[in-house]
N, C-alpha and C positions, 0 to 999 in steps of 0.2 A: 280634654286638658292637653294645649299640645306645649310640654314644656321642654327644657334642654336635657331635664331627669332620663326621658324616655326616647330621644334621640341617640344614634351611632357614637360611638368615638373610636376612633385609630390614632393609635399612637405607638409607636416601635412595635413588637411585636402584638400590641394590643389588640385586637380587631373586634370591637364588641355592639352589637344588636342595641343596646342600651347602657345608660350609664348608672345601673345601679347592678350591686355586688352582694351574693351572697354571703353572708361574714362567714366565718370558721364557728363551728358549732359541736362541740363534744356530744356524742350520742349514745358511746356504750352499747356497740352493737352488732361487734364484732363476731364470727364465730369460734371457735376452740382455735389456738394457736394464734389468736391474734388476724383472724383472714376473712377480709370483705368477702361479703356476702350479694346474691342476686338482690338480697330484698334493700340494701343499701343502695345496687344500680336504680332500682326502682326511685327510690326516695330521691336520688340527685335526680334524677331523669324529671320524675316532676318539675323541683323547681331550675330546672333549666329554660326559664322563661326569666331568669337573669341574662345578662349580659357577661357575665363571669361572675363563675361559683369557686371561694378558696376552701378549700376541704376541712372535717373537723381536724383538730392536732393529731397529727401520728408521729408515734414514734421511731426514733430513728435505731432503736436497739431495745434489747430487752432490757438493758440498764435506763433507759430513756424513759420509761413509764412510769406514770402518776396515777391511774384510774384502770379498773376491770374493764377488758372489752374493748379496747381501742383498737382501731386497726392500725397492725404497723408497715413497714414497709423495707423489712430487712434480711426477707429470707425470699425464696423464690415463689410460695404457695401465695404468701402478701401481695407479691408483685402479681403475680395473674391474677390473683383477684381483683384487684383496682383498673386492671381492664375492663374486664366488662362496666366497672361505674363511667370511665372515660369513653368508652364506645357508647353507651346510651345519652350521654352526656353530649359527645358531639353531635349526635341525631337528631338533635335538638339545635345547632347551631347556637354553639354557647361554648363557651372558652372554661377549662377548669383547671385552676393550680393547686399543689398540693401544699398543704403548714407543716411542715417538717418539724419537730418538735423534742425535745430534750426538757423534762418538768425538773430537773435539780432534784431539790430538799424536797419539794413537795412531791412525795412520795411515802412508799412505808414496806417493810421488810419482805412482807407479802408477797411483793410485787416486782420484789427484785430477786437476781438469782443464785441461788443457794441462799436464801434468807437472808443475802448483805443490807451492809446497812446501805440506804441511798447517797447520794453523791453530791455535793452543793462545793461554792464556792467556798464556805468556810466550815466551819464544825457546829453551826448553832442551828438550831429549828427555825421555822418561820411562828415562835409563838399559839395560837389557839387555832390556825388552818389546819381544815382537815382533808384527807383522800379518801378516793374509792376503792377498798381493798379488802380483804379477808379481815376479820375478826378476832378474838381468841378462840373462836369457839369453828373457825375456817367459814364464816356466812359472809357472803357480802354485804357491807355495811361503810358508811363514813367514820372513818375512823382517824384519833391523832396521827400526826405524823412524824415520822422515827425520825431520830438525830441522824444527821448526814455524815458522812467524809469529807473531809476537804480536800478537790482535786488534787493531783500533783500533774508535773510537767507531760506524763506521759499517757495520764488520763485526759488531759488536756488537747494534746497531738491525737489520741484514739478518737475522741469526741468530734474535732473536727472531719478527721476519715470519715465517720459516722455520718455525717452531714452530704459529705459528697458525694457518699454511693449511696443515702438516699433520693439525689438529688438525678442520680442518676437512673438508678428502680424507678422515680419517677418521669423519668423522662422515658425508659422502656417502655413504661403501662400506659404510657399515652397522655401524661399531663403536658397542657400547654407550658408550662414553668413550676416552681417552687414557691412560698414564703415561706420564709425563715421566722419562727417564732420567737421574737425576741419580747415578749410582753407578758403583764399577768403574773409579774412575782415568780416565771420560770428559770431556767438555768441563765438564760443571757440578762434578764433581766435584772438577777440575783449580783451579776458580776457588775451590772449599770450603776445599781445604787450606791450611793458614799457611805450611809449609814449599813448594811449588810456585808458589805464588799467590804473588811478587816486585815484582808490579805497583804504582805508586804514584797512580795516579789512581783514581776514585769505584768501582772494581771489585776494589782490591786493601787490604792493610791490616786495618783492622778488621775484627771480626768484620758485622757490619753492610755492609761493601763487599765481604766475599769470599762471603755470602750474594745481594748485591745482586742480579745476571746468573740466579741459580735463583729468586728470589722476582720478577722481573720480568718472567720470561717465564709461571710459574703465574700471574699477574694478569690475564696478555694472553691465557694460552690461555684462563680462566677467562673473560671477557668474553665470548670467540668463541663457544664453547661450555656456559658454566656451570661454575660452581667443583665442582657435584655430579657431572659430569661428566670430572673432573682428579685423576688420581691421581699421586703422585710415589715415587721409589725411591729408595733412601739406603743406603750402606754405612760406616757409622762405622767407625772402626779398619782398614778396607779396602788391602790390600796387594798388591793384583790393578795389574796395569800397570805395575809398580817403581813404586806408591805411597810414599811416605815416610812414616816414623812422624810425628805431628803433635802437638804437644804445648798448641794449642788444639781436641784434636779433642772432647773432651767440649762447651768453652764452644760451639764452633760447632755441635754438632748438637742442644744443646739451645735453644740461640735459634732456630735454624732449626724446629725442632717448634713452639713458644712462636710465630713468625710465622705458619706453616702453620696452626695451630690457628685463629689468625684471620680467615682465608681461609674455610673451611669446604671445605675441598676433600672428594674422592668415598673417599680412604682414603691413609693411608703406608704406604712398604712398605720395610721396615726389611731391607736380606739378610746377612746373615752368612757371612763366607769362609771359616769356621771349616774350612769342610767340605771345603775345598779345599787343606787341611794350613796355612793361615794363621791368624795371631791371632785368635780368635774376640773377639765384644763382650761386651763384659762385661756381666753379667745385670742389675747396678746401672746403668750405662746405659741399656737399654732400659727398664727401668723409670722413668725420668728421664723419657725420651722419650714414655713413655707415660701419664706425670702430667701433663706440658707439650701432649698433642694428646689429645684426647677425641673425637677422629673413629676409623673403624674402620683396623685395625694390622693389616697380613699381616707375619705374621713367612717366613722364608724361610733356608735354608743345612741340607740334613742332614738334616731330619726324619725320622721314623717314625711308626706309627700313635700310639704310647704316649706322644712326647715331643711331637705334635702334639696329645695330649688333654691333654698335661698345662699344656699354653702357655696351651690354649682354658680349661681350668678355672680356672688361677690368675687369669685375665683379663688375661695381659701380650699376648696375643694376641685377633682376633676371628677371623681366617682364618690357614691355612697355606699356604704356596705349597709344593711338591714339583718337582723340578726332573729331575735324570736316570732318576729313579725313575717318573717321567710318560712320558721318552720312552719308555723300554724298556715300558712296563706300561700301553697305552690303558684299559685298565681297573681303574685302580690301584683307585676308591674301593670294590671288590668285592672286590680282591682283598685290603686291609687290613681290609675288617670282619669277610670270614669267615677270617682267616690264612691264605689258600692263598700258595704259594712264589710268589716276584716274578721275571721274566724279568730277565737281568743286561742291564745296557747295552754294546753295541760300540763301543767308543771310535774307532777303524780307521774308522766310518760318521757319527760325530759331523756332519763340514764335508764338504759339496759331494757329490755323488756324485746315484743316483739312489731309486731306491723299500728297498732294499738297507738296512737298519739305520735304516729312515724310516718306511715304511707297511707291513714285514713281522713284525712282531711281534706275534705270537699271544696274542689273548685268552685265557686259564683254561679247560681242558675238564678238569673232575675226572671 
């Protein structure tokens, strides 16, 4: 199958073996402190038969954490750990960014420190969403999730810092660029929404102030780093964290593209939860989205080989991200060109554990 899926693309700093992307994938698998581990280089190392891997979410501070086990990226032992995944990672000739990540609300006292409450745009829950965290009882478990703080000006200013020197830590350890996590019912997202976003000072309100907090921090990481080195992720219509339907969700992610576009950042990456049994986005939206930013578009949620060529041909897409279909199948872009059967994913090994539903999944022996 020789399709446009599994051809090169270049494009600014892009330079990639294939046009399909490993999505960001939560694994829980960090060790103590928060610090990748050799058996994590292993597991990227595998599937670096991508064209470019974006890392699961890490966080950009210990206030920044939603789930046990994440690795973060904001002390020195974090940062030498994520080397070796980026050393193994490029031996593979494969390009890998890191999601730099801040989850807001969705978090729980647990997990924060000194038992604070977590941090969100306003003072409300995200409803019946839960996290990965300690218990009553200290067990890890999924559990509700604590009532937030609403930022103020200064946690505001810190969070962006936060942003930059991971962006930085990341560029130490050897990642090709960043994404910025702006999706998924997290902290930027949190601030995107009309219905969430209650705030009445310069971050809340109009569409132009509840963008404000995501286009201020791509400015700052883009300085640090290069805007060609800045990717960001986006879920329009996104339902993931008892999101709320939003009824300026079209006006805000198209000014958002339309700002972005300006920027010249390194690519969007648009995900769709369709796949997750939630409202998918509407095909007229991302086309919006995609007349409004002329930089390169990972689209993301569900794919297959057919509907990934058909994204690549129409031109709503330049790359596809593949997501559980990656973990299960290190050798997906083989195993889609020549049709051989795909190993199923173990949901039971998804969070936490050890090599078990992580680095034992068998390449294709026909």
């Amino acid at each position: 199958m020789s399709l446009q899926l599994f051809l090169p693309y270049e494009e600014r700093t892009l330079s990639l073996k294939n046009r399909m992307v490993m999505a960001p994938m939560t694994r829980c698998r960090a060790a103590e402190g928060d610090i990748p581990t050799p058996l994590m280089a292993e597991y990227y190392a595998q599937r670096a038969t991508a064209g470019l891997i974006i890392t699961e979410g890490i966080p950009v501070s210990n206030k920044a954490r939603g789930y046990l086990w994440t690795p973060g990226i904001y002390t020195r032992e974090q940062t030498d750990g994520w080397k070796q995944v980026t050393a193994a990672v490029h031996e593979k000739s494969c390009q890998i960014y890191a999601q730099i990540w801040h989850t807001g609300r969705v978090s729980h006292t647990s997990l924060q420190p000194n038992n604070e409450q977590p941090e969100g745009a306003t003072d409300e829950a995200p409803g019946d969403a839960v996290c990965f965290a300690y218990d009553e009882d200290g067990n890890p478990a999924n559990v509700p999730i604590s009532t937030p703080v609403p930022l103020e000006a200064k946690g505001i200013e810190r969070i962006r810092n936060e942003f930059v020197q991971a962006a930085l830590n990341a560029r130490e350890a050897g990642m090709d660029g960043v994404e910025i996590h702006g999706a998924n019912g997290y902290l930027f997202d949190q601030f995107l929404n009309s219905v969430v976003n209650t705030r009445d000072d310069k971050y809340g309100g109009s569409v132009e102030n509840r963008c404000r907090l995501l286009l201020e921090t791509v400015d700052a990481v883009s300085e640090a780093i290069g805007a060609e080195r800045t990717g960001v992720r986006i879920s329009p219509n996104g339902k993931f964290n008892s999101m709320p339907e939003d009824p300026l969700m079209e006006e805000t992610f198209i000014h958002l593209a339309n700002e972005l576009e300006k920027r010249n950042i390194a690519f969007l990456h648009i995900n769709d939860q369709g796949s997750f049994g939630m409202p998918p986005i509407p095909v007229e939206l991302i086309q919006k989205i995609r007349a409004a930013f002329s930089g390169p578009v990972i689209l993301c949620g569900g794919y297959d080989a057919q509907r990934a060529q058909d994204a690549l041909a129409s031109g709503l897409a330049d790359l596809v991200a593949f997501g559980t279909s990656y973990l299960a199948n290190p050798d997906l872009p083989a195993r889609l060109q020549n049709g051989w059967p795909l190993n199923q994913p173990d949901m039971d090994t998804f969070y936490g554990g050890g090599a078990e539903g992580y680095t034992d999944y068998p390449v294709y022996e026909g």
